[in-house]
Each structure stands twice: as C-alpha cells, then as structure tokens.
Backbone as JSON Lines, residues from 0, in Angstrom:
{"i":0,"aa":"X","n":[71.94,78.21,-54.18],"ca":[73.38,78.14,-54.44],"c":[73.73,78.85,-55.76]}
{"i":1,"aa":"X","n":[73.21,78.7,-56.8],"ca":[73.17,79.01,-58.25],"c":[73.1,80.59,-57.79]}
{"i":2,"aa":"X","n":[72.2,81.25,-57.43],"ca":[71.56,82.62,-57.21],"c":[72.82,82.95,-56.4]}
{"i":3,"aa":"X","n":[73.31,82.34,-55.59],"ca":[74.57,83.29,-54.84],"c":[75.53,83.44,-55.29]}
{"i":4,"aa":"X","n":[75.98,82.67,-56.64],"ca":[77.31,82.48,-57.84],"c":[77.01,83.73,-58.24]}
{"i":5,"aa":"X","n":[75.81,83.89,-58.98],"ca":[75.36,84.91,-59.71],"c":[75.87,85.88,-59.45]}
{"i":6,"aa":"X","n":[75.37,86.32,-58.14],"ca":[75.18,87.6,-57.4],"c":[76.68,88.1,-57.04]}
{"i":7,"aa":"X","n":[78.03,86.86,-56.99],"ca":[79.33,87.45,-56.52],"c":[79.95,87.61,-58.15]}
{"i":8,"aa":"X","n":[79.38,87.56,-59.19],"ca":[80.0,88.19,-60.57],"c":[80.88,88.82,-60.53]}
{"i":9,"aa":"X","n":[81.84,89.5,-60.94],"ca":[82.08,90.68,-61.19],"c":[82.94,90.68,-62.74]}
{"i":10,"aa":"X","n":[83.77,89.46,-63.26],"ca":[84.17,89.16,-64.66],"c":[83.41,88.07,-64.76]}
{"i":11,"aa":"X","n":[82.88,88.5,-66.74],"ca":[82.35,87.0,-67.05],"c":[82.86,86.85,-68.17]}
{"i":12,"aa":"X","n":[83.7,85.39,-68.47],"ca":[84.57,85.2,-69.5],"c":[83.91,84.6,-70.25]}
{"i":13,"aa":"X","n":[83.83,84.88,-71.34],"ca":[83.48,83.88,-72.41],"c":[84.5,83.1,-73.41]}
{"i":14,"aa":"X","n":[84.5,82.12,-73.76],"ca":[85.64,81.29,-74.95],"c":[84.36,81.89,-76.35]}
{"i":15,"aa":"X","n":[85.12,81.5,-77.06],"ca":[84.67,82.75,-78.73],"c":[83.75,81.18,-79.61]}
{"i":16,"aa":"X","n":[84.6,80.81,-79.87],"ca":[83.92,79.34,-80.79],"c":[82.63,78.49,-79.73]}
{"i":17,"aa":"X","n":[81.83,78.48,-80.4],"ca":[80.78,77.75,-79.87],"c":[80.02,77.93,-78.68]}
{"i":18,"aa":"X","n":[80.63,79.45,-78.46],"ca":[79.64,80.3,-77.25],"c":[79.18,81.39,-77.91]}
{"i":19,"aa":"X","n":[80.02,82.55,-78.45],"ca":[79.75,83.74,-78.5],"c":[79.34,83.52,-80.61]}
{"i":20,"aa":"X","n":[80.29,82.66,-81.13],"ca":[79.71,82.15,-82.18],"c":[78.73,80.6,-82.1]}
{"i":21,"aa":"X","n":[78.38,80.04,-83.4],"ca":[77.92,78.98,-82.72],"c":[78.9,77.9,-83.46]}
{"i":22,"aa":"X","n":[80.1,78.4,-83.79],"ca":[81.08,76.99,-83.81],"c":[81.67,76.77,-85.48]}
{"i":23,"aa":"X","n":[80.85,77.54,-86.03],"ca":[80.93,77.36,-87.39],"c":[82.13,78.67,-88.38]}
{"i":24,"aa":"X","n":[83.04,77.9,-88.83],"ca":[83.93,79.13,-89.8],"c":[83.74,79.06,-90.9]}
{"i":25,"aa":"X","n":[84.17,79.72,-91.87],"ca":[83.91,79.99,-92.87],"c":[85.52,80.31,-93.56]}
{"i":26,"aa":"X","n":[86.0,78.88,-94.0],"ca":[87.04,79.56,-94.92],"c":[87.0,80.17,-96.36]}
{"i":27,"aa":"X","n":[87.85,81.34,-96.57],"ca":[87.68,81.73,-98.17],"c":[88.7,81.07,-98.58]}
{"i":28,"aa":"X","n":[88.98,81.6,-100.08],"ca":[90.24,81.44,-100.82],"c":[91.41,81.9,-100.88]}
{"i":29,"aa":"X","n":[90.63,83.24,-100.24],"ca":[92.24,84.16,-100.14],"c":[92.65,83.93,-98.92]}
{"i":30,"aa":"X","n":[92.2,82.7,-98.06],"ca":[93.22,82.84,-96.37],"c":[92.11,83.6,-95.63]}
{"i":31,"aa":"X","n":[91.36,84.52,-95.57],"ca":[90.4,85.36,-94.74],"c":[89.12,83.65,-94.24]}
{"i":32,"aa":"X","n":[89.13,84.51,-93.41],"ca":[87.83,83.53,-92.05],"c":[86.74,84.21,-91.53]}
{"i":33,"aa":"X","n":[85.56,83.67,-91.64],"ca":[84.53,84.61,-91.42],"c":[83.33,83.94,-90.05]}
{"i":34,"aa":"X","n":[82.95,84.48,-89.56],"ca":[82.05,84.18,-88.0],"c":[80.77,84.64,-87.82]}
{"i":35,"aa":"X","n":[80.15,84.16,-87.18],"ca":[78.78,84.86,-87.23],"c":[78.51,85.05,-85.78]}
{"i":36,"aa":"X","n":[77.97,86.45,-85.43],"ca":[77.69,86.73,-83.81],"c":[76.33,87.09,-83.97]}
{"i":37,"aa":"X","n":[75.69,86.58,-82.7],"ca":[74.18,87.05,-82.89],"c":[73.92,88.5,-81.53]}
{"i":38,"aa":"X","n":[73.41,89.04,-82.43],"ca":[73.09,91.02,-82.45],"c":[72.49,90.36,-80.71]}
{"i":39,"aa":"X","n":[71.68,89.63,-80.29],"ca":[70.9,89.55,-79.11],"c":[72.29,89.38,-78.27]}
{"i":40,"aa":"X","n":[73.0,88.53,-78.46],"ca":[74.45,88.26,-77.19],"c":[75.6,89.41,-77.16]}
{"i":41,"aa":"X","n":[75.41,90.32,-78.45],"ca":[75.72,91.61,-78.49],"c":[75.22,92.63,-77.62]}
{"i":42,"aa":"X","n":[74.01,92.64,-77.48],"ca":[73.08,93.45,-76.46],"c":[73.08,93.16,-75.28]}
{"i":43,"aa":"X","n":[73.58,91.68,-75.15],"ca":[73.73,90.86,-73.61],"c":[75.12,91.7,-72.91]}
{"i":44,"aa":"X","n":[76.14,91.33,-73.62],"ca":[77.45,92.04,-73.15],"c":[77.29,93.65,-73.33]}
{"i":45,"aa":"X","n":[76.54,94.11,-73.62],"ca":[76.55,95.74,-73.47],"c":[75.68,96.09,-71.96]}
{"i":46,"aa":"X","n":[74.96,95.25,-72.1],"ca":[73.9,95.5,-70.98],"c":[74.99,95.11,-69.66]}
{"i":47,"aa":"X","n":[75.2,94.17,-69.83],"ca":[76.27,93.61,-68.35],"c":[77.56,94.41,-68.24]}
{"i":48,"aa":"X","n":[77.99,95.13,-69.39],"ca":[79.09,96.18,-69.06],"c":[77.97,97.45,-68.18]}
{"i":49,"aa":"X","n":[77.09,97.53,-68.96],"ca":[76.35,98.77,-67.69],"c":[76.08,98.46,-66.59]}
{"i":50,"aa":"X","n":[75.97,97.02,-66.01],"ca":[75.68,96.56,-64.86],"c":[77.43,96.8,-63.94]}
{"i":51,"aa":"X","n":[78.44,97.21,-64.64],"ca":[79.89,96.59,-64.26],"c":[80.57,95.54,-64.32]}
{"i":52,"aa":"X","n":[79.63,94.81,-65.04],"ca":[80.05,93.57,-64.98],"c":[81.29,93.92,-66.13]}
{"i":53,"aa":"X","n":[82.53,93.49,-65.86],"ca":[83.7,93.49,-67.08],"c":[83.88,91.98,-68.09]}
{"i":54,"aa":"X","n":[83.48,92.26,-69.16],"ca":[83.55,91.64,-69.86],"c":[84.99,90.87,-70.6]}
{"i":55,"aa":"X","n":[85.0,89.74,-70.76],"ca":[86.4,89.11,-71.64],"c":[85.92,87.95,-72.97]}
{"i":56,"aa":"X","n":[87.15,88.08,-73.55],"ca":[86.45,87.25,-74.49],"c":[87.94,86.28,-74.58]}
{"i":57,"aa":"X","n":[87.8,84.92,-74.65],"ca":[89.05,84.03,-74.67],"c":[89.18,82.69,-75.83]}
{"i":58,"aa":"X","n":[89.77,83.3,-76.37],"ca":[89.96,81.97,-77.48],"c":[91.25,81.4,-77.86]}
{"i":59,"aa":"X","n":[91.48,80.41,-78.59],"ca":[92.38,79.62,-78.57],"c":[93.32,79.69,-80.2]}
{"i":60,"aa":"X","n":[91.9,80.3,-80.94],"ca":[92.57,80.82,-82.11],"c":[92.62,82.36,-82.1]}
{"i":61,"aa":"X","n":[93.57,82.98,-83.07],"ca":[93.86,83.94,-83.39],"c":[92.56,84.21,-84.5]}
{"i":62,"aa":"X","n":[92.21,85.19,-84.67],"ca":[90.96,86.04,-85.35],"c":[90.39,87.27,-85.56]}
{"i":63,"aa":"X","n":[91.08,87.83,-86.65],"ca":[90.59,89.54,-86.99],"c":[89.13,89.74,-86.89]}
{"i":64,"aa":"X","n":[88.25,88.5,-86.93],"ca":[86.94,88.87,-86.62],"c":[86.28,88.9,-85.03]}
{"i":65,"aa":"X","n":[87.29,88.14,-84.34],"ca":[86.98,88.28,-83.14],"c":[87.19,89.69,-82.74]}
{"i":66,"aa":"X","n":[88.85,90.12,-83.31],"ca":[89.65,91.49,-82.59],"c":[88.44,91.88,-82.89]}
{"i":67,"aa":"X","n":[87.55,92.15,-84.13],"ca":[87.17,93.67,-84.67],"c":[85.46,93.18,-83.69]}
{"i":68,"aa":"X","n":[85.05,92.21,-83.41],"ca":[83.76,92.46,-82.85],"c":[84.05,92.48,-80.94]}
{"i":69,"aa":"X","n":[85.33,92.31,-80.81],"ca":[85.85,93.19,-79.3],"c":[85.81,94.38,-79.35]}
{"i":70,"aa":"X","n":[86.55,95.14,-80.3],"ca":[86.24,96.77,-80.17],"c":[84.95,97.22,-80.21]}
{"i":71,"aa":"X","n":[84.43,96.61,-81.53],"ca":[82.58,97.08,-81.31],"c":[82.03,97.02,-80.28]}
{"i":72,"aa":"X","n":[81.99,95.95,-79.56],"ca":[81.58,95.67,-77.9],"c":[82.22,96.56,-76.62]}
{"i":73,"aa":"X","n":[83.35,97.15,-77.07],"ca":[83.88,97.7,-75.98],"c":[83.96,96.43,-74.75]}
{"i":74,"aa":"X","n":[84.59,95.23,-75.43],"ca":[85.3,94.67,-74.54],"c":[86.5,94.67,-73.96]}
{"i":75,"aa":"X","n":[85.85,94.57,-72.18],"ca":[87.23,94.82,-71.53],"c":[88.73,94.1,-71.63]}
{"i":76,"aa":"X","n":[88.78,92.34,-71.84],"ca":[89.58,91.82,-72.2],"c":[89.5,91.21,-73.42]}
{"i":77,"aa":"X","n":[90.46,90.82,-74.47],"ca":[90.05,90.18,-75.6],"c":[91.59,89.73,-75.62]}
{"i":78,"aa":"X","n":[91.18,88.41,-75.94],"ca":[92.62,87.79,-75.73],"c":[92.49,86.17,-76.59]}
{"i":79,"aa":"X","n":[93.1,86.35,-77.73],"ca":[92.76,85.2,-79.15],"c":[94.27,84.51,-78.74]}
{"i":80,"aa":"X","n":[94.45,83.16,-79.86],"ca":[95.44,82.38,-79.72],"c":[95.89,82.11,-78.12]}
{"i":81,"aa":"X","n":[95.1,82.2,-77.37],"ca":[95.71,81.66,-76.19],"c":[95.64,80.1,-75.97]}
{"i":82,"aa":"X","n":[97.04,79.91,-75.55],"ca":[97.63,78.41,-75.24],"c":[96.94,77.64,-73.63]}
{"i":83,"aa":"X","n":[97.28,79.11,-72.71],"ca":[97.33,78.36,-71.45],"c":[95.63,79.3,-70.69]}
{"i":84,"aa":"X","n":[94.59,79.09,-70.84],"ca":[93.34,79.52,-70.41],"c":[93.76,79.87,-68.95]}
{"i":85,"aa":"X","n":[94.19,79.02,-68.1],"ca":[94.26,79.15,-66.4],"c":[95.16,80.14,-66.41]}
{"i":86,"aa":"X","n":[96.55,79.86,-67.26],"ca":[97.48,81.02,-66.71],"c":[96.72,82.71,-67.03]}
{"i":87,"aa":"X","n":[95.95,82.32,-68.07],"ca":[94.82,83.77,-68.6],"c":[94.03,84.52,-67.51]}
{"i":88,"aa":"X","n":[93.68,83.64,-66.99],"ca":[92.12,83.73,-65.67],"c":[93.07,84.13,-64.34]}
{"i":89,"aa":"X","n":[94.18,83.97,-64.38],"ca":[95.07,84.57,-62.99],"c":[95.14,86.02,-63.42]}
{"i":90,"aa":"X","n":[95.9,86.02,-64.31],"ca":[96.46,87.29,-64.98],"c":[95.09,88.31,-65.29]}
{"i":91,"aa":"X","n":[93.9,87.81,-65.36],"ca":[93.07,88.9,-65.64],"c":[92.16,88.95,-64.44]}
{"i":92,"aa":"X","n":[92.05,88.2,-63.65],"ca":[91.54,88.42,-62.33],"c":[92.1,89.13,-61.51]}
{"i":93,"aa":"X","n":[93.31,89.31,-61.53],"ca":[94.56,90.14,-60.65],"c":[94.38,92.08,-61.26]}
{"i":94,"aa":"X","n":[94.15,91.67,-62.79],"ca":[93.59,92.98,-63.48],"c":[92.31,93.46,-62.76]}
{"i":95,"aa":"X","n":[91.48,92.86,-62.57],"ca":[90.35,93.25,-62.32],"c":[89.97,93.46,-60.78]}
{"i":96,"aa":"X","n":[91.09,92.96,-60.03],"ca":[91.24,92.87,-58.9],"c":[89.8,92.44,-58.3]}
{"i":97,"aa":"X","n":[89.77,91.38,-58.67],"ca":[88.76,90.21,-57.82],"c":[89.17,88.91,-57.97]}
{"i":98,"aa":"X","n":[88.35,88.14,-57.69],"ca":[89.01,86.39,-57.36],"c":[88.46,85.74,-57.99]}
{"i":99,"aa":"X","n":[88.84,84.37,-58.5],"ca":[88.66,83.52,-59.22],"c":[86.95,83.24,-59.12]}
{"i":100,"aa":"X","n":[86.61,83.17,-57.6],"ca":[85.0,82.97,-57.0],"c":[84.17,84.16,-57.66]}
{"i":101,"aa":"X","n":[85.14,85.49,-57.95],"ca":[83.85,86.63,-58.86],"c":[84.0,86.35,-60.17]}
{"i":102,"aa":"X","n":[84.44,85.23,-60.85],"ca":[84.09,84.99,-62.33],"c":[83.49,84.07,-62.65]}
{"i":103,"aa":"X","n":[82.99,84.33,-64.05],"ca":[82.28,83.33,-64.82],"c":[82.57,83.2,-65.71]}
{"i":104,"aa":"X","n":[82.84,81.81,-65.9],"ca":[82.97,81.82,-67.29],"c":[82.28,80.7,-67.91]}
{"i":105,"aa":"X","n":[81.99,80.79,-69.24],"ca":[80.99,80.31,-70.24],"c":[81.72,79.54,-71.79]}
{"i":106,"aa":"X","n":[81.65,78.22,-71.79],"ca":[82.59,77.54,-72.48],"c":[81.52,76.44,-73.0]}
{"i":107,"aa":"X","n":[82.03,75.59,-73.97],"ca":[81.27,74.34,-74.59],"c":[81.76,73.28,-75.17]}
{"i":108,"aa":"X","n":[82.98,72.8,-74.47],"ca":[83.67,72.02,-75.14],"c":[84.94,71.47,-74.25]}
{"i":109,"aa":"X","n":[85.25,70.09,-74.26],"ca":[86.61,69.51,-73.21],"c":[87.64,70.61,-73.03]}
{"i":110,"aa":"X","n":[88.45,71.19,-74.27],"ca":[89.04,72.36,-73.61],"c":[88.86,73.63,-72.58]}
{"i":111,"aa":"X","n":[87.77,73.74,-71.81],"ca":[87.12,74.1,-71.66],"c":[87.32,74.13,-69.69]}
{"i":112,"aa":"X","n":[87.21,72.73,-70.01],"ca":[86.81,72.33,-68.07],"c":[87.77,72.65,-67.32]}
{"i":113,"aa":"X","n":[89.16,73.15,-67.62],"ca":[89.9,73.21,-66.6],"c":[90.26,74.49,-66.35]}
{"i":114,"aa":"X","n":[89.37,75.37,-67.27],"ca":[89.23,76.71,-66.61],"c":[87.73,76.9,-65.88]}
{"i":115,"aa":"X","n":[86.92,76.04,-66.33],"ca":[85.57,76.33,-65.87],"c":[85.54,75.36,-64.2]}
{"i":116,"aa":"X","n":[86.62,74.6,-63.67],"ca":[87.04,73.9,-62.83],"c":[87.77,75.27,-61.7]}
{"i":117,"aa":"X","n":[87.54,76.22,-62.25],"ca":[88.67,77.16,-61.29],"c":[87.94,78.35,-61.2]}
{"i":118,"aa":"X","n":[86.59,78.6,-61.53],"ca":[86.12,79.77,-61.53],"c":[84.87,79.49,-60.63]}
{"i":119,"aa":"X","n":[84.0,81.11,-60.13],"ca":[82.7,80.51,-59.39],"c":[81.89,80.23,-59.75]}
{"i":120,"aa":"X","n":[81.59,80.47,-61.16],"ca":[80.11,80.08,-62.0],"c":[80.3,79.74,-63.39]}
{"i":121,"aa":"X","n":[80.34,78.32,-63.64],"ca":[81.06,77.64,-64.73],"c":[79.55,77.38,-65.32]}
{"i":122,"aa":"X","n":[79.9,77.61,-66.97],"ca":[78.59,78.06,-67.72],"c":[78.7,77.61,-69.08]}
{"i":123,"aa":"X","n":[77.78,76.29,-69.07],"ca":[77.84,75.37,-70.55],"c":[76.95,76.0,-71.36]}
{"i":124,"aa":"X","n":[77.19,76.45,-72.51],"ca":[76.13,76.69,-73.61],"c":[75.33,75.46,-73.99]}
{"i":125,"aa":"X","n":[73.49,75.49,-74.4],"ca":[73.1,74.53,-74.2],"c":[73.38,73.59,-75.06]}
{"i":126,"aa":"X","n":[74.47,73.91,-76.13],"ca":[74.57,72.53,-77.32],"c":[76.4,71.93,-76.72]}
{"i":127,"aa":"X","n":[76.57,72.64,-75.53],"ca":[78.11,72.01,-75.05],"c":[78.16,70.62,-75.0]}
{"i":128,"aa":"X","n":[79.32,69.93,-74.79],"ca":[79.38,68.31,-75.1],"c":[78.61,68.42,-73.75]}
{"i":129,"aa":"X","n":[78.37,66.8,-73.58],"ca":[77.71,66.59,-72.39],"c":[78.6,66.68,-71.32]}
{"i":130,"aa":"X","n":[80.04,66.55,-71.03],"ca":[81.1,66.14,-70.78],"c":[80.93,67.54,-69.46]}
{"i":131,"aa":"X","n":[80.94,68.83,-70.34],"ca":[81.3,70.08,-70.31],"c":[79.77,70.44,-69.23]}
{"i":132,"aa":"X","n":[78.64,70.34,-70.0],"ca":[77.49,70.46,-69.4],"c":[77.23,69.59,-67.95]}
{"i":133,"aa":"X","n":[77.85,68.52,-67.43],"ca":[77.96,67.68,-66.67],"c":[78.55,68.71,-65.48]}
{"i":134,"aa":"X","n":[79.69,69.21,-65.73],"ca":[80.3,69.95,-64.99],"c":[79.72,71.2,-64.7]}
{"i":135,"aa":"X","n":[78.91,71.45,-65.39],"ca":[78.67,73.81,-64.87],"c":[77.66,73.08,-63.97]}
{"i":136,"aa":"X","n":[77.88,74.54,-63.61],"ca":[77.13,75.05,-62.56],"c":[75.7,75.34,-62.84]}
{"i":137,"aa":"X","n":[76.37,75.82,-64.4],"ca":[74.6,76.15,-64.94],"c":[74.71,76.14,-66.59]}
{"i":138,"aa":"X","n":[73.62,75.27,-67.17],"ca":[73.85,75.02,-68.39],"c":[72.22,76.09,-68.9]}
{"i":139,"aa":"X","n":[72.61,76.65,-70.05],"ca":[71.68,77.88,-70.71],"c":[70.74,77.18,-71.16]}
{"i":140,"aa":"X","n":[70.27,77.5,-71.93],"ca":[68.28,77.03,-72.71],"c":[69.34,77.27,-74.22]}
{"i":141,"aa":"X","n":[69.89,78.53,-74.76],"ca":[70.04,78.74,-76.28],"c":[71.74,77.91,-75.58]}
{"i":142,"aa":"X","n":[71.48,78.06,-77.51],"ca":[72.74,76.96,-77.81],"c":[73.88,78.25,-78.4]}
{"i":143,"aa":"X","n":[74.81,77.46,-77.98],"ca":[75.96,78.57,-78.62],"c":[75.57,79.73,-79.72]}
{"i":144,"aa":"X","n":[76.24,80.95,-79.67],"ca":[76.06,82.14,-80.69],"c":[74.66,81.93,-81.3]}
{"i":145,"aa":"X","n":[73.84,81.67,-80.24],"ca":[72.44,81.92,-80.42],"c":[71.43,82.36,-79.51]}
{"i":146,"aa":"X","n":[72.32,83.41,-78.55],"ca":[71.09,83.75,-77.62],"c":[71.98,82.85,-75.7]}
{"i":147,"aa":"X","n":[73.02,82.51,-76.05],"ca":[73.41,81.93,-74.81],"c":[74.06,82.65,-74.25]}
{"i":148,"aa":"X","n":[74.99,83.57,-74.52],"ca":[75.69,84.84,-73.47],"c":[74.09,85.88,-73.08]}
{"i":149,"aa":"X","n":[73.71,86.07,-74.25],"ca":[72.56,87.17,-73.73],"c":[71.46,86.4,-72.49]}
{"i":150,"aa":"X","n":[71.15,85.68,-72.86],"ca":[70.68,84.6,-71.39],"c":[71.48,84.77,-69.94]}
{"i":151,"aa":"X","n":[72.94,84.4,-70.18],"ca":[73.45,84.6,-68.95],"c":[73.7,85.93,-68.67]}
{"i":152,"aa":"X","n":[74.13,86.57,-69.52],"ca":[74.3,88.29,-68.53],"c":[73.25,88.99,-68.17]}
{"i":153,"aa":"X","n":[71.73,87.88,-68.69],"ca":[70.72,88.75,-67.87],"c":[70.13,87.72,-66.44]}
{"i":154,"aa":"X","n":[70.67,86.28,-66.29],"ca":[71.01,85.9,-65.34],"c":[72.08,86.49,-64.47]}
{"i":155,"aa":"X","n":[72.5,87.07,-64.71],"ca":[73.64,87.56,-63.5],"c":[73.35,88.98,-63.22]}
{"i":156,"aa":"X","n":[72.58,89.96,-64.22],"ca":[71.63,91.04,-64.04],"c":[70.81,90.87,-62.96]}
{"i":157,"aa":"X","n":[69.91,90.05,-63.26],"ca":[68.23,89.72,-62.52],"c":[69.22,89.09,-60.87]}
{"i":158,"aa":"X","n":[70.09,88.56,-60.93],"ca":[70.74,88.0,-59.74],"c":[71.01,89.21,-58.64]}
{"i":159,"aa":"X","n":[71.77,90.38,-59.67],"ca":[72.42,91.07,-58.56],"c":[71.2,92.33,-58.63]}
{"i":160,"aa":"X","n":[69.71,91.8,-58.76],"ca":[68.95,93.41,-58.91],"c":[68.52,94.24,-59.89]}
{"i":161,"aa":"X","n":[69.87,94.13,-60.77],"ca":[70.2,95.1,-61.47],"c":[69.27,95.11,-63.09]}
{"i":162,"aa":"X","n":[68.49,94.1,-63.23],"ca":[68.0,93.66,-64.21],"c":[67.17,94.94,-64.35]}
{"i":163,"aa":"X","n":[65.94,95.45,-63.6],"ca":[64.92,96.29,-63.8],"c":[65.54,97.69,-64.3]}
{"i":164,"aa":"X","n":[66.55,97.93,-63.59],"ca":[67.54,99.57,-63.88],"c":[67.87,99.67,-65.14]}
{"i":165,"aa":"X","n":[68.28,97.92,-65.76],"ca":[68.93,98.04,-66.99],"c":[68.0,98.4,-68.18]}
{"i":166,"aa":"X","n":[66.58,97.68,-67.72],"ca":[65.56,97.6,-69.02],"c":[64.97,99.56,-68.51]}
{"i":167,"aa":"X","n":[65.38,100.34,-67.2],"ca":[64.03,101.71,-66.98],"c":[65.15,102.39,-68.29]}
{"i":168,"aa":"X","n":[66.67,102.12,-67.99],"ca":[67.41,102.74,-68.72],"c":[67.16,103.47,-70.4]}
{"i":169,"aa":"X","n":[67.36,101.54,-70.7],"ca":[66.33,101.66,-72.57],"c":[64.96,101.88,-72.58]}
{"i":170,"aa":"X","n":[64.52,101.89,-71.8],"ca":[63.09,102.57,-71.75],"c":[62.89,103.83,-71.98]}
{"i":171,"aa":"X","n":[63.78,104.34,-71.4],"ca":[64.3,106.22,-71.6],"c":[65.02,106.99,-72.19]}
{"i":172,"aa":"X","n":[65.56,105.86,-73.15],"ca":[66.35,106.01,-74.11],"c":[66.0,106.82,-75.21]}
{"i":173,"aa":"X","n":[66.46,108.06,-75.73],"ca":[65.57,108.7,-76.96],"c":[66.28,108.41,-78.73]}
C-alpha cells in the first residue's frame, strides 16, 4: 500500500518549521530571524526535482530565509504566512494539474493533520508529535531538518524506479 502512494507522487509538499528546518529560530536584535537547513534535504529536493517530482514548500510564517533558500532550491512553489493550508493544496494541485491522491505532503505538528488528512501520502518527520505520526502514512527514521525530506524524496525515487538514474547521473557528473 505504502509503495503504491509512493509511486502516484507527482507534488511533494513540505511545511518549513520542523521538517525542512528542525524547529528552532533564532531571534536577533535588530528584528532579523535566522534557520538552519541541512545541505543533505537540500540534495533530497534537487534530486526529486530531476525525478519531476515538483517541489513546494508551505509555511505559516512569513520568512526571508525561507524566500531566499526557495530560490536556491529552485523551488517550484514557495508559499510563507499561509493561513488556510487546504485552500493552498487545491490551488496548487490545480497548478500542477494532478490530484490531491498525487501529493505528499510532509508535516510535524497538530497544524498539520488537516492537510495531511487530504493528500495521498501523509508524511510525519520522525520527532512529529505523536498525534501527527499516528496519522501518516509513513513516519521517517531522521527527525525534522535533519535528513527527513532527503529520506523521503529518495523514498518516492526508489518507489517510482527512478532512484538508480538519479545516483548513474552524479556518477557522471564532471
């Protein structure tokens, strides 16, 4: 069952706090906010954009560090301060022209479930409340912004095949 979620991918959403980071900010003095992304879940979402897989990133706060590590990624959606997650996941599924059943998305926290309640492969990072983890479909080994997106986009790689093409690729890489 898990292996056939995989395999109908085609968007995989991620929420920003406590997936793609691992939860932790950093306020200064002057108002600026600082995040930490790990280089391996960086390599995860590059690799799964070569697979086609279209990438999003969804958060609830607003964040110049999120905007600026979306452009680096060449992510396809990036969408901060969002209020309403579900009304998000219509509107960018309709973009991508596939269905709620070709996404995934990857979350760790009660805000969380009622988009991961509407998609085909709902995906707890392994330090998500239990609440959250109770519900996916599939809960990771690394814990948030530590190796847990790069885990799943090479689960949904190795799912649809595509895993071996991705590694002959960097293999040949000069």
């Amino acid at each position: 069952m898990l292996e056939e979620k995989l395999q109908q991918i085609r968007v995989l959403l991620l929420d920003v706090d406590g997936v793609l980071t691992s939860g932790r900010i950093l306020y200064f003095t002057d108002g600026d906010e600082a995040k930490t992304f790990d280089v391996k879940d960086g390599l995860g979402i590059r690799m799964a954009r070569e697979g086609g897989i279209r990438v999003g990133l969804v958060s609830g706060r607003k964040s110049a560090a999120v905007d600026r590590r979306a452009a680096e990624l060449n992510i396809d959606y990036c969408h901060t301060g969002v209020k309403d997650k579900q009304a998000l996941l219509t509107s960018i599924v309709a973009q991508a022209g596939c269905s709620p059943a070709q996404t995934a998305f990857v979350g760790d926290d009660l805000v969380d479930l009622a988009i991961m309640d509407r998609v085909g492969l709902a995906v707890a990072v392994g330090d998500a409340h239990e609440v959250v983890r109770q519900h996916a479909d599939m809960v990771t080994k690394q814990p948030g912004g530590r190796g847990a997106v790069r885990e799943v986009c090479e689960r949904i790689l190795s799912a649809q095949g595509l895993w071996e093409s991705i590694i002959s690729r960097w293999l040949n890489r000069t």
